[in-house]
N, C-alpha and C positions, 0 to 999 in steps of 0.2 A: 651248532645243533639246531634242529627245526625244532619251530617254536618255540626259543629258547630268545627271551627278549634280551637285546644286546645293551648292557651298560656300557659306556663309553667315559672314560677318564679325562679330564683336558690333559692333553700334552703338554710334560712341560720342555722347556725348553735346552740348549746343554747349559751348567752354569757360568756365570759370568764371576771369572776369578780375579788373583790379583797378576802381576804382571811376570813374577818369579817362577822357576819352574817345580816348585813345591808346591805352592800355591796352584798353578794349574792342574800337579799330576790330585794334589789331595780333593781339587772341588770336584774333579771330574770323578775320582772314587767315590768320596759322598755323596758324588750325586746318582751315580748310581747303586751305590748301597742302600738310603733312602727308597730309590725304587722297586728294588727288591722283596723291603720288609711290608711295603705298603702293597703289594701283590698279592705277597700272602696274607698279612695280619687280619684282614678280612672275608677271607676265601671260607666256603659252607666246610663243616664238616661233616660227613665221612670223604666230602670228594679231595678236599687238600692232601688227602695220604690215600688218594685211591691212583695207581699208578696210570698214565695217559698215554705211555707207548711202551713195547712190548719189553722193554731194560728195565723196568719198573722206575721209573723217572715219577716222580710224585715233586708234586709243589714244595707240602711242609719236608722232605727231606733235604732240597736243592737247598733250604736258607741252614738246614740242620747242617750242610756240607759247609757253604760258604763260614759257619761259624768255624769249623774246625779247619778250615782252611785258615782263618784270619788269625784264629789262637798260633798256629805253626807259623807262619811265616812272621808274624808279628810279636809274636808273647816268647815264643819258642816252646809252644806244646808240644811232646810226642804226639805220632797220632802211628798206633800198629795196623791197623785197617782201613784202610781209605776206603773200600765199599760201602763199608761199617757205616760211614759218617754220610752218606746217600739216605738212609732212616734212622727216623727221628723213633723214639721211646715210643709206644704206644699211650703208656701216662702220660704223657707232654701232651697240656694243651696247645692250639697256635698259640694264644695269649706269651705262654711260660718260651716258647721255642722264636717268637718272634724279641721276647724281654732277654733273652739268652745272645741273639746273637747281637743288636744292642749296646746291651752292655759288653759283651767282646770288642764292640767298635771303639765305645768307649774308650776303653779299657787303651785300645791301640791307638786313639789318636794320642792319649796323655802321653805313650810312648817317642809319639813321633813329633808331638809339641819340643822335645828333647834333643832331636835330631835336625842338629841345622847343615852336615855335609851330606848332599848325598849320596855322596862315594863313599862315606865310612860306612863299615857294617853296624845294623843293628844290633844294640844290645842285646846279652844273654841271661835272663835271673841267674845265680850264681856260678857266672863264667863259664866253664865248658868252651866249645868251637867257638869262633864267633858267628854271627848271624850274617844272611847274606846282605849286599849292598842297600841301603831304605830306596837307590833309587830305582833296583832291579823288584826289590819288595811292592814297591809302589805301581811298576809298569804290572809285573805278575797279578797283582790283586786285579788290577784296573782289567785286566784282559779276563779273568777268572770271573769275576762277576759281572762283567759284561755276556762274557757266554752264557750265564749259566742264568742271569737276567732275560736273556733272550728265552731259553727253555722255557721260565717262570710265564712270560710271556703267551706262549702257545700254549702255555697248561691250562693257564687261567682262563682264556678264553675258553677252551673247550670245558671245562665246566660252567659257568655262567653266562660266556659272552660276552664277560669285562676286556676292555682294551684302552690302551694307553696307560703312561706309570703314573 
């Protein structure tokens, strides 16, 4: 945007894990979940929910999605509307929509602290199907929030001019 002084983040780097491939698939998800939430958690408001291309793509709804993405694959949330989950509540501060997904993460790592094959399926709260493989779970997320980090990416720039995660 002209005139629009550019903040500039240091880059950080990919992270340096352990040698297993748990361990790689989960630093490299952290590390970009991390990025994600630090994108938004400080972005102005009205711009984080003002849509930046013409799908209505908005910042605070991308991390509102990535939650309800991470509750289903990981928790085993229903979710009836995946558009739905694109916007965030109008009451939701970022503050509350950045603490929301968070504690989802949370929530999913204590899961996966649990899970030491990665071919078994993830657990289901009280049984039902089982859940797909942690380590089809793990590449899934890893690709989802990668893309969707990318979006946060161009959004945030085009409001402020912030860059890097």
């Amino acid at each position: 945007m002209p005139g629009t002084p550019r903040r500039r983040r240091r880059d950080t780097p990919p992270p340096r894990t352990g040698n297993t491939e748990a361990e790689v698939l989960r630093g490299f998800l952290d590390h970009l979940r991390a990025g994600i939430a630090a994108k938004v958690e400080d972005a102005p408001e009205p711009q984080v929910r003002t849509p930046g291309v013409p799908s209505g793509t908005n910042l605070l709804g991308l991390l509102h999605h990535l939650t309800s993405v991470e509750a289903a694959t990981f928790l085993g949330a229903r979710v009836r509307d995946w558009q739905a989950t694109f916007r965030a509540d109008p009451d939701d501060s970022v503050a509350e929509v950045v603490a929301r997904y968070r504690d989802t993460v949370d929530r999913t790592n204590r899961v996966l602290d649990d899970c030491t094959d990665l071919g078994a399926p993830l657990p289901r709260p009280g049984g039902g199907a089982p859940g797909p493989a942690v380590r089809w779970a793990l590449a899934h997320m890893i690709e989802e929030t990668g893309r969707h980090a990318g979006h946060a990416d161009i959004l945030r720039e085009q409001i402020d001019g912030a860059t890097g995660r």
